[in-house]
C-alpha positions in Angstrom: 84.2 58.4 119.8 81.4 58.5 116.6 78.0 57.4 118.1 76.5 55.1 115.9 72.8 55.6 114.9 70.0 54.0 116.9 67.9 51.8 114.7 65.2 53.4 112.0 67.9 56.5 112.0 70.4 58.2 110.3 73.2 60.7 112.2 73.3 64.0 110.2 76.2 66.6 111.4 76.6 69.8 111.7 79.5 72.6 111.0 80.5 76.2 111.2 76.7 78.4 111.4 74.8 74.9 111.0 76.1 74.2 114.5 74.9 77.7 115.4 71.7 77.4 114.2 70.9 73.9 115.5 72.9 74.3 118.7 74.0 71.0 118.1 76.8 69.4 116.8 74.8 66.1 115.4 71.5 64.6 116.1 69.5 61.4 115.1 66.2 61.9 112.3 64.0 59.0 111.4 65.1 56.7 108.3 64.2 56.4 105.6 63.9 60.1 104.3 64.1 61.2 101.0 67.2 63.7 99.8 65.1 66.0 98.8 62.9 66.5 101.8 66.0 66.9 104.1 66.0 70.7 103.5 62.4 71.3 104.6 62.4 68.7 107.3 65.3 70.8 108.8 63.7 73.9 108.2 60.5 72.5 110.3 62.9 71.8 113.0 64.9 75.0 113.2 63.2 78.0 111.3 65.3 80.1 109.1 68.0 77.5 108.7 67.3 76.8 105.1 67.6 80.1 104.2 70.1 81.6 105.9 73.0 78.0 105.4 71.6 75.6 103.5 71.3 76.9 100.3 74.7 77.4 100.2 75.9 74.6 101.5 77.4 71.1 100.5 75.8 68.3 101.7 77.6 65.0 102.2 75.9 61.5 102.6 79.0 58.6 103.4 81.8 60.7 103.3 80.5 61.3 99.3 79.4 64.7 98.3 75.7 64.8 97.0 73.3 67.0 94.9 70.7 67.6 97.0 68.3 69.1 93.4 69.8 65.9 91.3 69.6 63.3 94.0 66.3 64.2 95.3 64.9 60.8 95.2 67.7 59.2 96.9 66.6 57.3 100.2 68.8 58.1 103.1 68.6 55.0 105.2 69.1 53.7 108.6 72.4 53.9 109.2 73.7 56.6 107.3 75.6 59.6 107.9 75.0 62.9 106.5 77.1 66.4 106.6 75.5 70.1 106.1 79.1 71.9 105.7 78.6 75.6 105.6 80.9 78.0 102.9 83.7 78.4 104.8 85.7 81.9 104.8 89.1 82.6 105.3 90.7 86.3 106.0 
């Protein structure tokens, strides 16, 4: 069952080598934060993560995929729910 964010939070989630990284399948960050400073605020929280998955990755905020460069300034609020989906690989 989805866990719904405590109040002043949004849930971000992790797959593939995000989970691996973070060791963690989701997790709680304060609200609000801007787009753009979701990359670095991740990076401060696990170190090497920004380079080695999320520059590659798609990030999600609602189920909507999102531009993390062209939506910079967009507020993720309480309540929200963001993906980090690695580049996923198939043999």
């Amino acid at each position: 069952m989805a866990s719904k964010a405590p109040p002043g939070t949004f849930k971000i989630l992790y797959f593939s080598s995000a989970t691996t990284i973070t060791k963690k399948d989701s997790e709680f960050l304060p609200a609000p934060l801007a787009l753009g400073k979701l990359f670095d605020t991740l990076d401060e929280n696990y170190s090497g993560i920004k380079a080695k998955v999320l520059g590659s990755c798609m990030v999600t905020v609602n189920l909507e995929y999102v531009d993390i460069e062209e939506d910079a300034e967009r507020e993720l609020k309480e309540g929200d729910e963001v993906g980090i989906i690695p580049p996923v690989s198939s043999g």
